[in-house]
N, C-alpha and C positions, 0 to 999 in steps of 0.2 A: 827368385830373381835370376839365378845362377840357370837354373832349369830351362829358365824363357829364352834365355841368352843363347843358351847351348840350340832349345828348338828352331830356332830364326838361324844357325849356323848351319844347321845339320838342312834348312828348308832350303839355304843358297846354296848346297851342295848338288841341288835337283834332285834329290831323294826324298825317300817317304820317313821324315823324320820323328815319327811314332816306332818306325819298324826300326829305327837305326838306333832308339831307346834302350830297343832289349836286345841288342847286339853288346855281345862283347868289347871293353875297351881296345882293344888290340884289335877289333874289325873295325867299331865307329871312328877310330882317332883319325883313320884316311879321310874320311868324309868329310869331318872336321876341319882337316887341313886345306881339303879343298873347298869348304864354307868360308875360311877366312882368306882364302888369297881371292875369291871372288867378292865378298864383302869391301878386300882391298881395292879391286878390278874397279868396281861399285866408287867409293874414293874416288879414284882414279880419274873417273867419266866425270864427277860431280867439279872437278877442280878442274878439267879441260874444258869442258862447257860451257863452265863459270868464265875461264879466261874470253872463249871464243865469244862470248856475248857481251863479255864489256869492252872488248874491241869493237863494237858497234854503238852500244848503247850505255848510259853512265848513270841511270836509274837503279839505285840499289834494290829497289822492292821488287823492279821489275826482273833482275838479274837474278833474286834468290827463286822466283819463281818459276823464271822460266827454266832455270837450271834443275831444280828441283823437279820437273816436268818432264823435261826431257832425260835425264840421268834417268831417273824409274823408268820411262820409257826404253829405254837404251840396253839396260840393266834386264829386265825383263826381256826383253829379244834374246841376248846373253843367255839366260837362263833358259829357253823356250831351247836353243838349240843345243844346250846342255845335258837339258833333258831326254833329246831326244837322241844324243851319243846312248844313254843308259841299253842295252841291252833289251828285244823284245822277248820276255821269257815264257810268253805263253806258244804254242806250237804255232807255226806260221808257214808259208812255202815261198818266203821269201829267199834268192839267190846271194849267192857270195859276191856275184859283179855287181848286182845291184847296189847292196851294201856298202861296195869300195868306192864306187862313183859318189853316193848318197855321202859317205863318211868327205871325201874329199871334196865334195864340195862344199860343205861346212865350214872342215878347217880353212878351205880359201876365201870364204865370208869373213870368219872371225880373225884373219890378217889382216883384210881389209877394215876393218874394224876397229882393228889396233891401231893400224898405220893411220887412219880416221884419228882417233882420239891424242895419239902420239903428237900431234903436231903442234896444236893450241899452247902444250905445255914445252914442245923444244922450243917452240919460238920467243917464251918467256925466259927456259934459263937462256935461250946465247941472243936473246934482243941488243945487250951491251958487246958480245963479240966483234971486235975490230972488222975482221974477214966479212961479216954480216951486214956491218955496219957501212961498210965502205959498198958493196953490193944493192944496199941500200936504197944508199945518197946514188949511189949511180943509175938506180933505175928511178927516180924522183926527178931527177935533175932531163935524164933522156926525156920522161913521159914530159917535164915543163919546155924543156927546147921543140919535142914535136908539135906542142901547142904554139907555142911562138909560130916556127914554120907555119900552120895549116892557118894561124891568124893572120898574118902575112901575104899569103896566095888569096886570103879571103879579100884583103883592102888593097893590092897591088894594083888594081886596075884602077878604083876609085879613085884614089890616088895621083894618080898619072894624070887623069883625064882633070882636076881638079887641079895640079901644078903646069896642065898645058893650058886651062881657062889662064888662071893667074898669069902667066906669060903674055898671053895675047891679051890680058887686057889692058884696056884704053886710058882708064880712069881710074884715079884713087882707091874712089869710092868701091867697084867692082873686085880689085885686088886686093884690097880688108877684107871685102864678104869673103872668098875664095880663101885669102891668111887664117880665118877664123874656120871654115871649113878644115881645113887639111888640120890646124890643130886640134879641134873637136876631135877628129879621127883618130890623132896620136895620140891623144888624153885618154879617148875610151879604150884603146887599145891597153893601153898602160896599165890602168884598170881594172882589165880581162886578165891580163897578166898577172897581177897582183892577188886577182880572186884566184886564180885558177892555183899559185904557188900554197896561197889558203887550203884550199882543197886538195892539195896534196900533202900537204903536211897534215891536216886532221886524219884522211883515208888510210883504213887501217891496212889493206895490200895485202888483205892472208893469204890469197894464191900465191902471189909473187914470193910471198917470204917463205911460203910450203917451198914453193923451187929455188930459195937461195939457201936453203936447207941443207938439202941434195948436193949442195957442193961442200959444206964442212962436216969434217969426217967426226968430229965427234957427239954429231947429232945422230948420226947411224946407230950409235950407242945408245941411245935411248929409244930407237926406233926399237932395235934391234930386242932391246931390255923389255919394254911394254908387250912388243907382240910374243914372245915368251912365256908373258906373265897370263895372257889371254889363252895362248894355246894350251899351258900348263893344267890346268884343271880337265880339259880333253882329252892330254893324254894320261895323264893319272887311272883317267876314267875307264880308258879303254885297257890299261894295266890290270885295274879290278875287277874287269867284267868276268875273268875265268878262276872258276873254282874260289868266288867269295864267298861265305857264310852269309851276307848280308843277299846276296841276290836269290842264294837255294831259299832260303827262310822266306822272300817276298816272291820268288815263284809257286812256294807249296800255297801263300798266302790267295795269290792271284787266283793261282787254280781252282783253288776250295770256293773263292767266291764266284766265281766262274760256272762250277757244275752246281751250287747251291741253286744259282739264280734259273739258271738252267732248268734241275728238276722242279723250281718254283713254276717256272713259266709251262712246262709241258703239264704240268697237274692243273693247271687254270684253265691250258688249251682243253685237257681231256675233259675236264667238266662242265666246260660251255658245248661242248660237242655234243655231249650225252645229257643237257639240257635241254638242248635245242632240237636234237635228232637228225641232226647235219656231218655226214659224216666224209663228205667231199674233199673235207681238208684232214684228213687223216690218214697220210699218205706214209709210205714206208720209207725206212731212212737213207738217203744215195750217202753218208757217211759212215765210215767203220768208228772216226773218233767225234762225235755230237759233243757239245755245240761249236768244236775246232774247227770243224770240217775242214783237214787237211788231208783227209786219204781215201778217196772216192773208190764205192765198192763198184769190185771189177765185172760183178754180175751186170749190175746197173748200164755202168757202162756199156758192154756188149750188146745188152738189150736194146738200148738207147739205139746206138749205133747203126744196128741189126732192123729197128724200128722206120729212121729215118733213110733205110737205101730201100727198105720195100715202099715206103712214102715218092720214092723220086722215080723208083720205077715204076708204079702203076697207079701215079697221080696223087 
């Protein structure tokens, strides 16, 4: 049981957690460390999600699931670009700017990512914050009076023209009808009002409360805390990519499987060739290191070269 535990910690670390088996304690225990603060991360996501959806919806079945859905989904991304911090250890002719662009644009994913998930869960510890709360009611109360207003400019005419009938009329009879109009309109009005104060007070505002956030400072602190906690196993990662035990062991590993499949595969080509007596595709190699091909021979080359300027000059 202890063994499965360890394997599912060392698998959130984005590593090959067979090969981190026969690793030394003193090499795996990094990995480790950074298995459980992504398991925690994991957590993390599962209890912001959870928040951000029963702010909309108050079905528990439906909240465990979707939560449960989206966190692996989430969690998974996470890990996808975790993995691809790891080091590419097989020969490549990949550049160092590339690299630095590639790397930085990660880490500014996984901030945004934090700052993402960060939120659901500030807004539950400081929802009773005075400062919060008063910011609140103030933008509740605005969005209820601009409704007033726009309902207002909606029946202002109606209105008028409805207390200029009543005016000029003649009879009784005429200025009840027109009495009962203009109250109908006040009534519904009232009404509008009432529903719409309804509807404010159920609306959950996450935007709004994301931006009354941003003004108390000790939400920064948890902003500040989570995306730490995100970034932290990235850079751990890039701490262990030189001169670790664990990464020489899974390059010799790479490799060997690498030129295996390799010589597998040129021994199947040569003896379809010399079954068939097709020998069109048995061409000489333009690489000095097969099946890398990271260092093109220089004969080739020239030849090439040397090939396609007699091609342009005489058709």
């Amino acid at each position: 049981m202890l063994k499965d535990i360890r394997h599912l910690i060392y698998s959130l670390a984005a590593e090959d957690a067979f090969i981190l088996k026969s690793c030394e304690p003193k090499v795996s225990r990094y990995f480790l460390l950074i298995g459980l603060i992504v398991l925690f991360i994991y957590l993390l996501c599962a209890v912001s999600i959870g928040l951000f959806i029963y702010s909309f919806i108050n079905n528990y079945f439906v909240i465990f699931f979707l939560t449960l859905f989206i966190s692996l989904f989430i969690i998974n991304l996470y890990l996808f670009i975790l993995h691809n911090i790891s080091p590419n250890l097989l020969p490549n002719n990949a550049t160092n700017t590339s690299n630095f662009f590639e790397s930085l644009l990660k880490l500014g994913f996984l901030i945004f990512l934090a700052i993402a998930i960060s939120k659901p869960i500030e807004i539950f510890i400081f929802k009773d914050n005075a400062a919060f709360q008063r910011a609140l009611e103030g933008f509740k109360d605005q969005k209820l009076e601009d409704f007033k207003i726009n309902l207002n400019e909606l029946t202002t005419d109606r209105l008028n023209d409805l207390n200029d009938l009543y005016n000029r009329s003649s009879t009784n009879i005429e200025r009840e009808s027109f009495k009962i109009d203009i109250e109908r309109i006040h009534e519904i009005n009232q009404q509008r009002i009432v529903q719409m104060a309804l509807s404010i007070e159920k609306s959950s505002f996450f935007i709004e409360k994301s931006k009354i956030l941003f003004k108390i400072k000790e939400s920064k602190y948890v902003t500040f805390f989570i995306s730490f906690l995100f970034i932290l196993p990235w850079f751990l990662k890039i701490i262990l990519r030189n001169n670790n035990p664990y990464y020489e062991l899974k390059k010799d590993i790479e490799m060997r499987m690498v030129r295996e499949d390799y010589v597998s595969f040129i021994g199947h080509k040569n003896s379809l060739l010399y079954r068939f007596k097709d020998y069109r595709f048995n061409m000489p190699p333009k690489y000095l290191d097969p099946p890398f091909n990271t260092k093109l021979i220089r004969d080739n080359m020239i030849m090439n070269s040397s090939k396609k300027l007699i091609e342009k000059i005489y058709g």
